[in-house]
N, C-alpha and C positions, 0 to 999 in steps of 0.2 A: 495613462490616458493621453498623457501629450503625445509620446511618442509614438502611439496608435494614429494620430491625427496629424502627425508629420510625416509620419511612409504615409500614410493615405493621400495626403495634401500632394505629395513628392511624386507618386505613383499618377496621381493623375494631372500633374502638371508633363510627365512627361510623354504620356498616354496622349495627351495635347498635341504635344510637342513633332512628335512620332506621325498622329493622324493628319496636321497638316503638313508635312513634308513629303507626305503619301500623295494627297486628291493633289500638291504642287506637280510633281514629279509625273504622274499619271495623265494629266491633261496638256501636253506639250505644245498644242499647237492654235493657234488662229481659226476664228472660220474666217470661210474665203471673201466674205466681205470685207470681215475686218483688216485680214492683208491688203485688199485693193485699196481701202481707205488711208492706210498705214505707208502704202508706198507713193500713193499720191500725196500723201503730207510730205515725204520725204522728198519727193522731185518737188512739190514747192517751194522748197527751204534751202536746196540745191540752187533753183533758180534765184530766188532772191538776194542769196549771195552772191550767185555770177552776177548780176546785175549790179548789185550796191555797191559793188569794186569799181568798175568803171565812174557811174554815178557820183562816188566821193572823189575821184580824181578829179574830173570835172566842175564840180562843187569847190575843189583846194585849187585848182589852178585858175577858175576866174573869180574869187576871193581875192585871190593875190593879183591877177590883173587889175582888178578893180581897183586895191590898194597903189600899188604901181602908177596907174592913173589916172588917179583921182585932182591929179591935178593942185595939190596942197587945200582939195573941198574936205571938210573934218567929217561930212558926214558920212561921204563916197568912203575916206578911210575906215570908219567905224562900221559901214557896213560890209565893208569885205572879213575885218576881223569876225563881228561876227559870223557869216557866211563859212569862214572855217572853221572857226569855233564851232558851228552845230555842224557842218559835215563829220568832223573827225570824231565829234561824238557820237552823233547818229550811228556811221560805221563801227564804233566800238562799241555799240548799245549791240548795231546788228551781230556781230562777232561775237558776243558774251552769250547772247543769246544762242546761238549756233553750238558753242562750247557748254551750255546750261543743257541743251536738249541731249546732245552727245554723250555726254556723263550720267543724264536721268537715264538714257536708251540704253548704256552699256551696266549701270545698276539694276535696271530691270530685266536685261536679258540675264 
């Protein structure tokens, strides 16, 4: 009796297994809204990296200006570190990010 219930169990877990790798394989493609949604997320996250690269230079170079001339003011110092402290994070927030969706996109496709 177990063993009647173990092929049955086995048969239909593979029977499972079999019919969604079928409707997977069968439905290949996007409708065309969802592509157009799909590519405009993609050009946005495109631009935001072009952008956030320049933006954190900017952010680490007058950081350090500020540093620089601050004049031995403790505060002017403290705020330029921080000022690069949160750019270069921000930028690696945005980066990981970039690398997080790239990895989901290349697992899903």
């Amino acid at each position: 009796m177990k063993k009647i219930f173990y092929y049955i169990l086995c048969l239909l877990c593979l029977s499972l297994v079999f019919l969604f790798s079928l409707t997977v394989s069968s439905f290949a493609g996007y409708p065309k809204l969802v592509n157009k949604i799909v590519d405009a997320f993609e050009d946005i996250k495109s631009y935001i990296v072009a952008i956030a690269t320049p933006l954190a230079a900017v952010a680490i170079g007058s950081g350090f200006l500020m540093q620089k001339f601050s004049l031995g003011d403790e505060e002017r110092i403290r705020g330029g570190k921080k000022l690069i402290r949160t750019s270069v994070v921000s930028y690696a927030f945005i980066l990981a990010l970039d690398l997080i969706i790239n990895l989901i996109k290349t697992l899903i496709d």
